[in-house]
C-alpha positions in Angstrom: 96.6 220.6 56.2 93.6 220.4 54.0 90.5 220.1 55.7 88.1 219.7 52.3 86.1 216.3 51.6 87.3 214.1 49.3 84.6 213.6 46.2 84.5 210.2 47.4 83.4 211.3 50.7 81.2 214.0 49.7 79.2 211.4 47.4 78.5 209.1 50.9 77.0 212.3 52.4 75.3 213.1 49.3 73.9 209.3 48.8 72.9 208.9 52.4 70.8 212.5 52.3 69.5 210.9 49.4 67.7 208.1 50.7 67.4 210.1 54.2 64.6 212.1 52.4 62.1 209.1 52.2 62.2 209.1 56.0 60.8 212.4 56.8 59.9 213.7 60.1 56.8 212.4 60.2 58.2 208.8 60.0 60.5 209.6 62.7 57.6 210.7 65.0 55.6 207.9 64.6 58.3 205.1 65.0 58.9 207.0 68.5 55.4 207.0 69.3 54.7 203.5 68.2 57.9 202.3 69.8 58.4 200.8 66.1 61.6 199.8 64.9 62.5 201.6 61.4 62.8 198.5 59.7 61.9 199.8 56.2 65.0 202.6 56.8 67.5 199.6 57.6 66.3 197.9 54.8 66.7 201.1 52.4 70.6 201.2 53.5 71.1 197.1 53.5 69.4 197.8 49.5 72.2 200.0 49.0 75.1 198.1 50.5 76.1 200.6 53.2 75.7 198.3 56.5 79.1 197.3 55.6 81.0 200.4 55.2 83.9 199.6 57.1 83.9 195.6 56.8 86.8 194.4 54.0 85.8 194.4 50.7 87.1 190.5 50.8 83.5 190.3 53.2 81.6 192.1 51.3 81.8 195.2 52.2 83.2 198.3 51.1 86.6 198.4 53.0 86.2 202.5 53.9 87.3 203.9 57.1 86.0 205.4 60.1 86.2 208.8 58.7 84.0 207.9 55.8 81.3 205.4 58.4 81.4 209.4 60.7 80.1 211.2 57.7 77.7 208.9 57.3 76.1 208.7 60.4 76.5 212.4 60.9 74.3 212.4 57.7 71.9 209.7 59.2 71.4 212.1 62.4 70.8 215.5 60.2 68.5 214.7 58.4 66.1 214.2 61.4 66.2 210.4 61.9 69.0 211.6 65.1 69.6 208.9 67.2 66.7 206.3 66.9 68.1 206.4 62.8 71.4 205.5 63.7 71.3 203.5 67.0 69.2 201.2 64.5 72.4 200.3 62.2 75.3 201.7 65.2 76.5 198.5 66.2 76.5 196.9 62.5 79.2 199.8 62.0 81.9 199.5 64.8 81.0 196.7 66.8 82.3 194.0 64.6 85.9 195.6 64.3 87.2 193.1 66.7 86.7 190.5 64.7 87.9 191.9 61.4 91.4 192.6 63.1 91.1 189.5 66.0 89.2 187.1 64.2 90.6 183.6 62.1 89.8 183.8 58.4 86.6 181.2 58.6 85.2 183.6 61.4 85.7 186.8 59.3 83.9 184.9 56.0 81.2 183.3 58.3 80.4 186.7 60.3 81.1 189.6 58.0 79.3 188.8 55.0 75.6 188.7 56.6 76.2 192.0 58.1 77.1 193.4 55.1 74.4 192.3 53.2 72.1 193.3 56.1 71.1 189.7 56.9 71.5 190.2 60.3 71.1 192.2 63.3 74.0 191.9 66.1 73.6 193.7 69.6 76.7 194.4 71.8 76.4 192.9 75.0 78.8 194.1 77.6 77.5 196.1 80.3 76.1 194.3 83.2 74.5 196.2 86.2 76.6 196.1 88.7 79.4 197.2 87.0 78.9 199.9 85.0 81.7 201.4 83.3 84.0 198.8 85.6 84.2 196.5 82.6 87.1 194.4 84.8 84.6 193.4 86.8 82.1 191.4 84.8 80.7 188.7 86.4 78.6 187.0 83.6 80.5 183.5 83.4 81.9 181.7 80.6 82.8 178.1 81.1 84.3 175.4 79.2 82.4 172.0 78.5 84.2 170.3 75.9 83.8 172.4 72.1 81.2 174.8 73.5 81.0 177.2 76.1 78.2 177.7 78.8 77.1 181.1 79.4 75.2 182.2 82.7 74.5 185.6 84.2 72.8 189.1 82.7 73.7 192.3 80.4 71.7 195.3 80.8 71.1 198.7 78.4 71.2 196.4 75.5 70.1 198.3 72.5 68.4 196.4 69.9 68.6 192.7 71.4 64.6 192.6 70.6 65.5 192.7 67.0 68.6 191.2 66.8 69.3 187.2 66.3 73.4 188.1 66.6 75.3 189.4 69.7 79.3 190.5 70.7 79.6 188.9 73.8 82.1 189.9 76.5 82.1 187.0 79.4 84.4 185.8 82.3 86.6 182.8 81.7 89.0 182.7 84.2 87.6 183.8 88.0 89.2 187.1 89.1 90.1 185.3 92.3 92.8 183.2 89.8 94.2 186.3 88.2 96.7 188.9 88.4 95.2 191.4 86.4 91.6 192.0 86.6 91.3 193.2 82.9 92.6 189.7 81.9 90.7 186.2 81.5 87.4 188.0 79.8 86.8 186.6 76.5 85.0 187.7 73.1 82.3 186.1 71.6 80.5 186.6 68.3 77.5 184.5 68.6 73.7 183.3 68.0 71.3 184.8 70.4 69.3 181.4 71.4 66.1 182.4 73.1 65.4 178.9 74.7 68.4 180.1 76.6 68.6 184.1 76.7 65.6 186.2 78.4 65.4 189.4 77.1 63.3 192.4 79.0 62.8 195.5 77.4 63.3 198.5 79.6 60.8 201.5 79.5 62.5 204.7 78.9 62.9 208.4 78.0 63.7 208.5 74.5 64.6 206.9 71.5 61.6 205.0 71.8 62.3 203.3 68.1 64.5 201.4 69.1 64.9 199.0 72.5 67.0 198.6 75.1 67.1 195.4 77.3 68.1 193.7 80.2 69.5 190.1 79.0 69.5 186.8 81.4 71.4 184.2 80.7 70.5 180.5 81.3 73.1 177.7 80.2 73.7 179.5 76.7 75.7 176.8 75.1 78.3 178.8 72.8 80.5 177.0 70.3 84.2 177.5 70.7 84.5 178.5 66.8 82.6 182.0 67.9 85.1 183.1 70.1 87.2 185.5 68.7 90.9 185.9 69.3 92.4 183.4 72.6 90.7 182.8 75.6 91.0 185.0 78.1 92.1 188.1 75.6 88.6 189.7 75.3 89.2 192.9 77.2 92.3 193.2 74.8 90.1 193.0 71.7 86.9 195.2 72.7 88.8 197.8 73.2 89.4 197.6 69.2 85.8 198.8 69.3 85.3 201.7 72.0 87.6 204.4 70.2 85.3 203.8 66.7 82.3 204.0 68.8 83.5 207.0 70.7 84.3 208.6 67.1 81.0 207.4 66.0 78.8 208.5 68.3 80.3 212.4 68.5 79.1 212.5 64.7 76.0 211.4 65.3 75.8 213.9 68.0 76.9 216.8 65.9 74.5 215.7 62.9 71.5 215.5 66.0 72.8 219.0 67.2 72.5 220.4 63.7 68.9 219.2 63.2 67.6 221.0 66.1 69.5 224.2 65.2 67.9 224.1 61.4 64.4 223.7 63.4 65.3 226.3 65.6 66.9 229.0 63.1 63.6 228.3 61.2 61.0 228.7 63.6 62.8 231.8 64.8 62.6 233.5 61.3 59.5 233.0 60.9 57.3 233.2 64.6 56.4 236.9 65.6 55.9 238.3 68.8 55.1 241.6 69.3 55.0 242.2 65.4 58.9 240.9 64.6 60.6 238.0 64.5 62.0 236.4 67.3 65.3 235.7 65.5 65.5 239.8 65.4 66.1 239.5 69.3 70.0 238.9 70.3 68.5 236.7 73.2 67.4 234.3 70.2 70.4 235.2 67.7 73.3 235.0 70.7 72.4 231.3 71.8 72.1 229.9 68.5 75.0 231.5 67.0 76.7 229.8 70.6 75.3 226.5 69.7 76.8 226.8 66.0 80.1 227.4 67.3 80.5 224.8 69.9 79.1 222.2 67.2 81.5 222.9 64.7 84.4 223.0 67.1 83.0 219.2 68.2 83.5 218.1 64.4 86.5 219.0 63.7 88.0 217.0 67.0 85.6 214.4 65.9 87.0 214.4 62.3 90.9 214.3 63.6 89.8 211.6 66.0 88.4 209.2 62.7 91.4 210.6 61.0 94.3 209.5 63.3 92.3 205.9 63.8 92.1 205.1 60.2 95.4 206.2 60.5 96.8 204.5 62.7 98.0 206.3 65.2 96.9 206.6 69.1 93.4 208.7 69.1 92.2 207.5 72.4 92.7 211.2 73.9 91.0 212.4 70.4 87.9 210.1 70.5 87.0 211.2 74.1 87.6 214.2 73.5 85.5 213.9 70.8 82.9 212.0 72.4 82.4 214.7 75.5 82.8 217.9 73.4 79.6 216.6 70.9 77.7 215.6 73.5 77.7 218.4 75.5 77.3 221.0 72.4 74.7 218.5 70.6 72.4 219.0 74.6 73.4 222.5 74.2 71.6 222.5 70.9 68.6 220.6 71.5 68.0 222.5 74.8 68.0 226.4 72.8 66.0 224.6 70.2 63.4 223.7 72.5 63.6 227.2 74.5 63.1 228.5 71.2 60.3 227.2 70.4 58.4 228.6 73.7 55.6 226.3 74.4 55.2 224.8 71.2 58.8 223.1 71.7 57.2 220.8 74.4 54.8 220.0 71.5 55.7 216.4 69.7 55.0 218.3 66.3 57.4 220.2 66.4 60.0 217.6 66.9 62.9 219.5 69.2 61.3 217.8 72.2 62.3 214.2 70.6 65.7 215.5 69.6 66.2 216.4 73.8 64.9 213.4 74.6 67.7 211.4 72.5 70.5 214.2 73.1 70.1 212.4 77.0 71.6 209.6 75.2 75.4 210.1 74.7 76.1 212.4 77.8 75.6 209.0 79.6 76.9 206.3 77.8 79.1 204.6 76.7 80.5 206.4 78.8 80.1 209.1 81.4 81.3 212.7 80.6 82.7 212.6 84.5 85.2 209.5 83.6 86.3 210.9 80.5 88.0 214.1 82.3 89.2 211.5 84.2 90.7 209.7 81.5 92.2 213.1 80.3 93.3 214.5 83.7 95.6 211.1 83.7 96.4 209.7 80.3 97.0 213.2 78.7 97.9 215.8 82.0 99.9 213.2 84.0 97.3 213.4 87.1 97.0 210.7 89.4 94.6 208.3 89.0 91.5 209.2 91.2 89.3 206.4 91.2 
């Protein structure tokens, strides 16, 4: 078992540190304040070709795995950009796995190559708001009218839609009163976002202020039958080629957001003194952030096993919600000490520990809740009954 990096690897970590460093704190903070997309940070990655990190080389990108895309946004998220850096390109790196393994070979050299090049922006629209994590029961309808579509009903906690001119679309084509199976006759759509047709709202909250997150209405969207991906009815099927990846994805980017904070923190407890010493004398400062290092490292490697047995091929649904829930909680652990650190001064925007807490809200919600993944454990892995 050899748990070095590959020099391969090591180089995407290097390479995306590299250009990381023209997008200092200072940009971070005012993108947040401004509620500014980083558009000059996606364009510094589309520059360098590394939107399309896991898309086939045949689509122009660079055919690497999910391992490799981890590193990489683990990068993103240490260096300080956290969340609001990689929620910018998240969705460019998973979300169009579906149709690299679903998709016909027109769709894959119509859809890939764009996203590769960092031509366009593509949103995931799933979640609707009365269903939640329940994504059998979408209601947001799908029906047939000759060679297009028609698309009626509303997505909610849509990050990026305010930017984005592309969306993955997961609608009902087949009324659940007609099926057996609820998870069946949903259907997968990779598709223009036409605003004569779509209302997007943004929705005011917390953190990660860079970039949106929206509440989508849909109005008679007329979608061609060429952007659905796979058969009719299969969609559930094929999205689900997505969530492990964004699982795996997402616990990187929580360890690299965990790690940022800790740097701050270790720092300003070296050098702030109270009482003539540094606070990182104290074992009440030492002990927690020693605690936070720990759980953070323990998330990684769970995380890297979970990239490692997807790219491999093997089942790693246990692994990337394990993964997922582990990072999450020990990248909030993280950002909380950081903040009680600092004392006062973490409260202060300056300092930047209170925008790391504010993001580190993020993944113990979504995509999904740290209650349903000990679900999913307590039944898929201990052989509990099902409880919900």
């Amino acid at each position: 078992m050899d748990f070095k990096l590959t020099p391969e690897q090591e180089s995407i970590v290097s390479a995306i540190a590299n250009i990381c460093t023209a997008f200092g704190d200072e940009y971070w903070l005012k993108c947040d304040r401004q509620h500014r997309y980083p558009e000059e940070f996606w364009a510094a990655l589309a520059a360098n070709g590394w939107l399309g990190i896991c898309i086939p080389q045949a689509f122009g990108g660079s055919g690497l795995g999910v391992v490799e895309a981890s590193l990489m946004m683990q990068a993103i998220a240490e260096s300080g950009a956290g969340l609001s850096g990689c929620s910018a390109i998240h969705l460019n790196i998973f979300g169009l796995n579906p149709v690299v393994v679903f998709g016909t070979d027109e769709q894959r050299q119509r859809m890939l190559p764009p996203v590769a090049r960092g031509e366009q922006k593509s949103c995931f629209a799933v979640t609707e708001p009365d269903t939640g994590l329940n994504t059998t029961r979408l209601k947001t309808r799908a029906r047939r009218d000759g060679d297009h579509y028609v698309v009626d009903g509303e997505k909610v906690w849509i990050s990026g839609a305010q930017e984005s001119n592309k969306m993955l679309l997961l609608a009902r084509t087949t009324p659940l009163d007609q099926l057996e199976r609820p998870s069946a006759g949903l259907s997968l759509f990779y598709t223009d976002i036409d605003r004569e047709c779509v209302e997007i709202r943004e929705i005011e909250k917390m953190g990660r202020h860079a970039v949106d997150s929206n509440q989508m209405f849909f109005d008679g969207l007329r979608v061609p039958v060429a952007d659905r991906i796979g058969e009719e009815g299969k969609g559930f099927e094929y999205i689900l080629h997505g969530m492990n990846p964004e699982r795996i994805l997402i616990a990187a980017e929580c360890v690299g957001l965990g790690r940022a904070a800790l740097r701050k923190a270790t720092a300003y407890a070296q050098t702030r003194k109270v009482f003539d010493r540094p606070i990182g004398m104290n074992q009440a400062i030492q002990h927690p952030l020693a605690e936070c290092w720990l759980n953070l490292e323990a998330a990684n490697l769970t995380m890297l096993r979970a990239a490692w047995r997807y790219d491999e091929r093997m089942p790693c649904g246990a692994d990337a919600n394990a993964a997922k829930y582990l990072a999450a909680e020990a990248c909030y652990q993280a950002c909380e000490t950081a903040m009680l650190t600092h004392g006062g001064f973490g409260y202060a925007e300056e300092y930047h520990v209170e925008r790391y807490m504010r993001e580190a809200m993020i993944p113990r919600i979504a995509p999904i809740s740290p209650q349903l993944i000990l679900c999913y454990i307590a039944e898929r892995v201990l052989g509990l009954p099902k409880s919900y």
